[in-house]
Structures are given as C-alpha cells and as structure tokens.
C-alpha positions in Angstrom: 118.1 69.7 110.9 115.2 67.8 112.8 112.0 69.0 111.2 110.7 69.9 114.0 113.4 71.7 115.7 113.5 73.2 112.1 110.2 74.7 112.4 111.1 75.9 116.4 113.7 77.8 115.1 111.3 79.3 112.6 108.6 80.0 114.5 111.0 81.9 116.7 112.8 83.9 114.5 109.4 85.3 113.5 108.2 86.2 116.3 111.8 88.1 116.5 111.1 89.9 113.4 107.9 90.9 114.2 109.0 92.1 117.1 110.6 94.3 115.6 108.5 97.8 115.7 108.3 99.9 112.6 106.7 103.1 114.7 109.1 103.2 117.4 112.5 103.0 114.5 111.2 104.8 111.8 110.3 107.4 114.5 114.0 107.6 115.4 115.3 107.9 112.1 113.1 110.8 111.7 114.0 112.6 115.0 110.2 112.1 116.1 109.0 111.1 119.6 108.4 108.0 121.3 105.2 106.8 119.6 104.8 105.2 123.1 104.9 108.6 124.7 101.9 110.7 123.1 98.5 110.7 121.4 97.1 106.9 121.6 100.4 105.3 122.8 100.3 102.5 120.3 103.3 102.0 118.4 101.9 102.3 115.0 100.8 103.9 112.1 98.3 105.7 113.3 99.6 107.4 116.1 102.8 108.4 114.4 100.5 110.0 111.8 99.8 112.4 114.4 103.2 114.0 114.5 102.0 115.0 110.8 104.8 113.4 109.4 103.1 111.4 106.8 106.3 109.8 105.0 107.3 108.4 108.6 103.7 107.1 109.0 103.3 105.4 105.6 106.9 104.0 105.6 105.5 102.8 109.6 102.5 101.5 107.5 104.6 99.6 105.0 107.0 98.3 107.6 104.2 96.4 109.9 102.8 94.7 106.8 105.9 93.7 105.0 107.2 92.1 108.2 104.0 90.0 108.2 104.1 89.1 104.6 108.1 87.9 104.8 107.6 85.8 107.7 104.8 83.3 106.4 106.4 83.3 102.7 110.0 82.7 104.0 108.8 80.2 106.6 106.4 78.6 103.9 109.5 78.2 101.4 111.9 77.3 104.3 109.3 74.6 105.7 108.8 73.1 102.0 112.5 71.9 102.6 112.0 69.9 105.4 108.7 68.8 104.3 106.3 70.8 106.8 105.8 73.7 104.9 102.0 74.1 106.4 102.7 73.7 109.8 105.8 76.2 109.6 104.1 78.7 107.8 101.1 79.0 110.4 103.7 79.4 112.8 105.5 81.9 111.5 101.8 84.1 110.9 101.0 83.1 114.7 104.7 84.1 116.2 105.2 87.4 113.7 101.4 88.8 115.3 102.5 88.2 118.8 105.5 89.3 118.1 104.4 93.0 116.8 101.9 92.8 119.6 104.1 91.7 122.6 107.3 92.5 120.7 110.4 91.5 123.3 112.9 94.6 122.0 110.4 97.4 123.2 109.3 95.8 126.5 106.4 93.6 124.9 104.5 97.3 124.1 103.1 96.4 120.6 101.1 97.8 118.1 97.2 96.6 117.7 98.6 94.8 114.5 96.4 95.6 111.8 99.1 96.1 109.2 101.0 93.4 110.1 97.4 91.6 110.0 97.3 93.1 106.8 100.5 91.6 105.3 100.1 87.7 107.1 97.1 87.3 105.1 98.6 88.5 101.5 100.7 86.4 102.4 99.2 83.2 103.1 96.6 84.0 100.1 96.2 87.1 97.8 92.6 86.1 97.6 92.1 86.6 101.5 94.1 89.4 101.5 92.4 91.1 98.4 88.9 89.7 100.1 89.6 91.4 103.6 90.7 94.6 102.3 87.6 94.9 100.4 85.5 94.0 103.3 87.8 96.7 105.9 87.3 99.5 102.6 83.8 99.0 102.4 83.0 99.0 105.8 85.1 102.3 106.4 83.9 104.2 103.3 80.0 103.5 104.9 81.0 104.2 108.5 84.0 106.4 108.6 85.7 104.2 111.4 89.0 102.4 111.3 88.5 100.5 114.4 85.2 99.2 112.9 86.9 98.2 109.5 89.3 96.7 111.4 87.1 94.7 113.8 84.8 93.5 110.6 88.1 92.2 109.0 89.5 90.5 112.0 85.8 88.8 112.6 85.7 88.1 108.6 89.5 86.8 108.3 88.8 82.5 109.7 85.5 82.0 107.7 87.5 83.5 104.9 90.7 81.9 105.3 89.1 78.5 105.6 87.0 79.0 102.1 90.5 80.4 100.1 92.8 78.1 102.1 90.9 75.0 103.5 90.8 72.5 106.5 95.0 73.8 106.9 97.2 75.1 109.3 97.2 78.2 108.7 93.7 78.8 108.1 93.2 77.7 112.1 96.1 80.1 113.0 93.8 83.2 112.1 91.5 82.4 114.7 94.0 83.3 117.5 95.2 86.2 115.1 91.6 87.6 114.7 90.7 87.1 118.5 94.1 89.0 119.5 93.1 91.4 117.1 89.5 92.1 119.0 91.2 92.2 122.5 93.6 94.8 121.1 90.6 96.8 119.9 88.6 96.4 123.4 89.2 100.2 124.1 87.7 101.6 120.3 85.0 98.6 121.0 83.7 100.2 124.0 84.3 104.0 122.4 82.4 102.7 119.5 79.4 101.8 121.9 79.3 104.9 123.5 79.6 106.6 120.3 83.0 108.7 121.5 85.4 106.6 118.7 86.6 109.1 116.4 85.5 109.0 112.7 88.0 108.7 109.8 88.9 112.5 109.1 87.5 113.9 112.0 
C-alpha cells in the first residue's frame, strides 16, 4: 500500500475507534441511562459515576484511555512498516481525541476526553504520561478540582511532550489535543472563576 494512503487509512480508523464511546456502551450493558440524558451530559466517566455504579464508571474510565493508548501504539507499529511511523502515530493521537470528542456513532456527542487524553500520552511516552499524571494529582490533591487538574495537564502536556519526545510529530499533535481539551472545559473554566465548580468529594 502507498504510504501515504497507508497512513489515511490509519488515521481514519482511529478516529473510528475513538469514536467509539465507553459511557454510552458500558452504560447499556449495565441497564443504566443515557449518560447523554442526565447529570452533566457528557458521555464519560464522570457523569456515569453518578448513577453510583462505580464498576460501570471505572470500566468507562479504563475504556476511554485504553482506546487512546491502542490507537498511537498500533498506528506507531503499523507506520514503522511503511516507513512513516512518526507521522502515522501523531495521527492516530490527533484522529482518536476528535474521535471521542466528536465521535460519528453517537451523533458527534463526545466526552471532554481526559481519559482518552490520559491513555494518547502513555502511549506516545510513559515519561509524559507518568509526568502529567503527577502534575493532574498534585494539582487535585492541593485544590480539590478535577477540571483544574485537568486544565493544568492539558496546558502542561506540549512543553512536556516536546522535552520527552522532541522537535516530532507527535509532540506538535498535543497542541491541538491540549487546546480541544481547554474548549471542552470552557463551562468548568468559567464555574471555576465564579467559584461555583464543584470540588472533588463535594
């Protein structure tokens, strides 16, 4: 196959797979609602945590990020075949985050897509992923917000990714991912300015 076409087909069969949403399926397997239709109405972790179910929400939880994680590793092994293993693999990280945001099977009503943020990053580098998760766990132990972990990780993840990955592909595809990221979190941004976001445990 042409290279390039190669890495089309890649690319889109990411953003397939990450289209694929872990809140909305899991919640059918466990005879919960819509996570579209109550609390938040963002398809993810979070929100299907308040059901209570906390199996459906950690196996939501694992779902996002493994998704992430498979689609830059396979795209990364698949691309060193046809010798554009770089440009495939930042691809793949781009197409899988739009995918869970915009995802095409649940009329393009995604998640914010911090877990599949999550598993993109351990899987382009266990040392960004390791880095960021310290910087989200520090900055929600001090201020008991997940949006605001998640906002310091998203603004943290291109510096970072450039120092554990370098002047590469990939390392330029988390600056869409992080800016995505921020516009996804515009509503907990302005909550968190007007001091309404709700704390962790609250």
């Amino acid at each position: 196959m042409n290279p390039s076409l190669a890495t089309l087909t890649t690319v889109v069969a990411a953003y397939l797979v990450g289209s694929i949403s872990f809140a909305v399926v899991v919640s059918k397997l466990f005879g919960l609602p819509d996570p579209h239709s109550y609390g938040s109405g963002n398809p993810g972790a979070t929100n299907v945590l308040r059901t209570g179910n906390k199996s459906a929400a950690l196996l939501t939880l694992v779902g996002d990020g493994v998704k992430g994680f498979a689609a830059v590793v396979i795209a990364y092994h698949l691309g060193i075949s046809w010798g554009d293993a770089s440009l495939a693999t930042a691809g793949a990280a781009l197409a899988v985050f739009l995918g869970h945001l915009y995802p095409i099977f649940h009329r393009f009503k995604g998640g914010k897509g911090v877990s599949t943020a999550a598993g993109i990053v351990f899987g382009l580098s266990w040392q960004l992923g390791l880095s960021l998760m310290i910087v989200w766990l520090a900055v929600a132990l001090v201020f008991r917000f997940s949006s605001l972990a998640a906002i310091i990780a998203a603004i943290a993840a291109p510096p970072l990714g450039f120092y554990f990955i370098g002047q590469w592909p990939e390392a330029w595809a988390l600056i869409p991912i992080a800016l995505l990221l921020l516009w996804r979190h515009r509503a907990n941004i302005r909550k968190l300015f007007s001091g309404t976001e709700t704390k962790i445990g609250a």
